[in-house]
Each structure stands twice: as C-alpha cells, then as structure tokens.
N, C-alpha and C positions, 0 to 999 in steps of 0.2 A: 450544405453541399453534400450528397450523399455519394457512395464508393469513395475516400478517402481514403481506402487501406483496399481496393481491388487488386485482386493477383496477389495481395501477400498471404503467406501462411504463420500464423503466429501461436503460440505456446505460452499459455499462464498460468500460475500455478495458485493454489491459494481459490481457483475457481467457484467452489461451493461455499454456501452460504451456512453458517453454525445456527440459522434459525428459520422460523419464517421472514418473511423480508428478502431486500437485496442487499450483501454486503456490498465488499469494494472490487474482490476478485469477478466476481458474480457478473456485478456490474460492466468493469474491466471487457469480458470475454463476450458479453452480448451487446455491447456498442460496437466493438471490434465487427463481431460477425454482420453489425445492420450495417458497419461502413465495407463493407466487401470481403475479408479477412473470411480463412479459413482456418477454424480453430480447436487447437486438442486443450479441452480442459483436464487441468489437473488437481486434485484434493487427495489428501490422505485418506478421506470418506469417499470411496466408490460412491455411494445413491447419494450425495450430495453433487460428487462432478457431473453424475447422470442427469442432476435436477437442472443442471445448470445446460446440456446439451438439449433437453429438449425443451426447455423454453428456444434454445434460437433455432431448432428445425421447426418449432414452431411459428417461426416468425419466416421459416423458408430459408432459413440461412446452414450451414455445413458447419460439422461440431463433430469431437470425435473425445468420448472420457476416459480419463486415465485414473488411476489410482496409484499416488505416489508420495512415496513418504519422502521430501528433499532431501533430505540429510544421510542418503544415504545415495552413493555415488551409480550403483546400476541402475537405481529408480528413475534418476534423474536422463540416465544414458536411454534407459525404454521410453522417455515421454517424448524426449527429441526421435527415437528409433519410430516413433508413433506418428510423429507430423511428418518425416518424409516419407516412408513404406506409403502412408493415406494420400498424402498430396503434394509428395514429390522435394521439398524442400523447407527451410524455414528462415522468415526473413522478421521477426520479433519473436523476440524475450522479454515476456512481464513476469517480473519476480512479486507477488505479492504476500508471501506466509509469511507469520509472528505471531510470537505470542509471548507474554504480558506476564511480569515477574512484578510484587510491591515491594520487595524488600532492600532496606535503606544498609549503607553503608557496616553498620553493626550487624545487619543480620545475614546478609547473603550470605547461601554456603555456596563450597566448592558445585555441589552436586547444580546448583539452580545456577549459577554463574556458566558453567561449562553447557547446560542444559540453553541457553539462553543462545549461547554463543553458536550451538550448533542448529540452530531452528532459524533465527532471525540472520546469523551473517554469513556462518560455514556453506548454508545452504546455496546463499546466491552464486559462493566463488562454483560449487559444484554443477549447479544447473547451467552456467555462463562456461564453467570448462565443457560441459556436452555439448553446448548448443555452436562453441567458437568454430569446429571445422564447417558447419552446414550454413552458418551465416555468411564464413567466405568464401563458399561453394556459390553461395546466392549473388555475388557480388557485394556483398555490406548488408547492414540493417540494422536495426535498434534496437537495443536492452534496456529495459526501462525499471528501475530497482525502489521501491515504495517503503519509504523509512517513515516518520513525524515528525512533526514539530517539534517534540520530545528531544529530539536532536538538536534544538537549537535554542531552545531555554531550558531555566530548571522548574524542575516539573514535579518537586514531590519526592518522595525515597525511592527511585526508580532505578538503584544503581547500576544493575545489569540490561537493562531494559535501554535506559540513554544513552549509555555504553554501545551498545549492541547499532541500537540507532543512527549513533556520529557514527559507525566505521561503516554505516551503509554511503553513508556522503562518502566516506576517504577511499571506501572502494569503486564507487562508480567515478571519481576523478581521476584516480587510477587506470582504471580500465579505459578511460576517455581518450588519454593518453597514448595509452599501450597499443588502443586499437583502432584508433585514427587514420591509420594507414592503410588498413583493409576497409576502409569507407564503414566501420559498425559505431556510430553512437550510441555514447552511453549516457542517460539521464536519470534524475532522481526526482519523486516526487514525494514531498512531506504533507499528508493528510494533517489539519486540523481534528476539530471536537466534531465529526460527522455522526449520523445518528444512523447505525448500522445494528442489526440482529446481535451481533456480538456485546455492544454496550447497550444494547438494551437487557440484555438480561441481568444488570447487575447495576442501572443508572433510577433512582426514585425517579417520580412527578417533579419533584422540586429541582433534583439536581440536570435536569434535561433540561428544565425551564434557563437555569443558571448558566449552564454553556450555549444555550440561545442565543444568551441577550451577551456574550464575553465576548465576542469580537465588534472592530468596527461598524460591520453588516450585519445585524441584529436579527439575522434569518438563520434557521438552521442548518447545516450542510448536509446532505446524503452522498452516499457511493459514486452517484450519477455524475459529481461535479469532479470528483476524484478520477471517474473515467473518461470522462471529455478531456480532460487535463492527457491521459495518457491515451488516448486518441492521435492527440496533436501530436506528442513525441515522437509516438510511433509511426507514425504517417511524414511523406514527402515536402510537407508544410516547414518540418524542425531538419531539414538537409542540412542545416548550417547552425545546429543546436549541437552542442554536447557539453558533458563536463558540468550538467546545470541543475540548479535543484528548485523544481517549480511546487514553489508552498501554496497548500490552496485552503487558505483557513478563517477564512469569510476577514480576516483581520486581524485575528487574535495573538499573533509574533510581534504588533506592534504598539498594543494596548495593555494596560496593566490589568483593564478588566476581568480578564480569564482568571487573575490569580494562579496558584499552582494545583491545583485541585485534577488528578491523575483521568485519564479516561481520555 
C-alpha cells in the first residue's frame, strides 16, 4: 500500500550513507519519501545528505539536506527550522546517529565515555527538544529513536556503547509517557547484524558469512528491513503504538548463535 506517510513531513538525521551502499538512515528517508513524506535529510556530511536527496528527487519524491552536527543544540533547532520554513510543519522524528566505541570496562576513558554519550543519547534528547513545539503544533506525531540489540544482550567490551544504547530504550519510555498527551508517540527500533556500508568497511568474508547464518532466519538483514520497521511506526498504522521497542534481527536476541562477537 503506497502513500502511508502522505501529508506528513518528517526529519532524520543520520541520513547519508559512510560509504557506497545504502545504510539505515539513508534508507530510513527514501522509503519515507516513496510512501508520501516530505523530507529534510540530515548528516554531519553535507554531500552525503545531498546524496541521499537526490536519489528521492530522483524517484520524484521532495527532499530538502541539511547539514548538522546533533549534538549541538542550534544544529539541531535549524533542521527542524528547515522542515517548516520548506514545508510548513513536522509530524516525524527519526533519530538515527551513533557511533561505535570497543572499549571494555578497564579501558574506557573519561574522554570516549562522554564522547559516546553525547553522539548516541544527548543528541536524541536535543533533536526531540526542537522538534516538541512543531509536533504539537501539528496536532501529535512520531519520534522514532534507533538503538540495538546491543541494548539487550551482552555484546562483547562494548561498555559505552551498550550503555549509550539501554538509555535509548529508557528515553523513548520516557518520552512515551511524557508525551502521550499531545497525541506524539514515541518508539524505538533495535537493528540486528544488518549489512550496511558502515560494517562493511571493517567486517572480513568470513565474519559477514557468520552473522549470516547467527540468527534464527539465516538471511542477511539490510537497511531496507530496518526502514520498513520505521515506516510502520511512523505512519497511521502504529496510532496506538508507543513506548515499544520493535527488534528487527532476523532472530538473533533469541538464539545463542550470534555469540557476542561486536558489529
């Protein structure tokens, strides 16, 4: 069923892809745009958000790139300043930026703990305080916050990193909460081992092969199943969704297969 998100205008950040390929942001903002959405992509890489705008004028769909560093509170006030001046208002927030610390318990410093904290979780509360007056200007809408599965096993010496992850759940429960009343759901989606531009630059032949076959569904996952997942949230279909953390990970949260092996 296509137009599943007509009439709305939505903001994601994390938009541009770190390689050839489609990541999850990437992904995210051109299903959005093929189901009716009109959408300001955001990256800290300009010609990355741009790559990702015109692939959907490409496809005929409305896009508008931003270039914005999260973590830093007027970035965050121009991307929403950017979906209503272009198209009048905003009725989703996909939060999708992080990035990836390995260091175990003995090793973290101050500096990568703090660095962690303000990329993967400071960022969401900051983009969610811009975006709250124009959501309930819109009458309500959805914030849709993308943590891992990481969050829900252990995963390996990930200590900032898992960290960072569980307080994405405790914040969008939070906010579920809080914001319930202004009709805004808030949901969370934990990606699995998907095969994204990102992990590919750092995953062998052998080790791609191995998070293959680690879940119950013994298919690889891409971006694409990560974005249909936030499709649904975002869309009229999850009215009576919140507070929920939809894992898309072909299996692997319920098998021992995966082992803890990072990525």
């Amino acid at each position: 069923m296509a137009g599943r998100l007509a009439g709305k205008v939505a903001a994601v950040t994390g938009a541009g892809s770190s390689g050839p390929g489609v990541g999850n942001g990437k992904a995210v903002a051109i299903l959005f745009a093929r189901e009716g959405a009109k959408v300001v992509c955001a990256d800290a890489v300009a010609e990355r958000a741009e790559e990702t705008v015109a692939a959907i004028t490409a496809e005929g769909g409305e896009a508008a790139a931003c270039a914005v560093d999260v973590t830093e509170r007027g970035d965050c006030a121009r991307m929403v300043a950017t979906a209503v001046e272009r198209y009048g208002r905003l009725d989703v927030l996909h939060t999708n930026v992080g990035t990836l610390s390995l260091q175990g318990i003995r090793e973290v410093t101050e500096e990568d703990w703090n660095r962690m904290l303000a990329v993967n979780l400071t960022s969401m509360v900051l983009t969610t305080q811009a975006a709250l007056p124009h959501l309930e200007a819109a009458g309500g809408g959805a914030i849709v916050n993308v943590t891992s599965i990481a969050a829900l096993r252990t995963y390996g010496p990930l200590t900032a990193y898992q960290t960072t992850k569980a307080g994405i759940i405790g914040l969008t429960i939070s906010l579920a909460g809080q914001l319930a009343e202004k009709r805004i759901r808030v949901n969370a989606i934990a990606p699995g081992q998907v095969w994204t531009p990102l992990v590919a630059e750092v995953l062998s032949d052998q080790m791609r092969e191995e998070r293959r076959r680690s879940g119950l569904i013994q298919d690889e996952g891409t971006a694409w199943d990560v974005a249909w997942g936030a499709v649904y949230l975002a869309s009229d279909e999850a009215r009576w969704v919140t507070g929920q953390v939809l894992v898309i990970d072909g299996g692997v949260t319920l098998t021992m297969h995966g082992g803890n092996r990072p990525g």
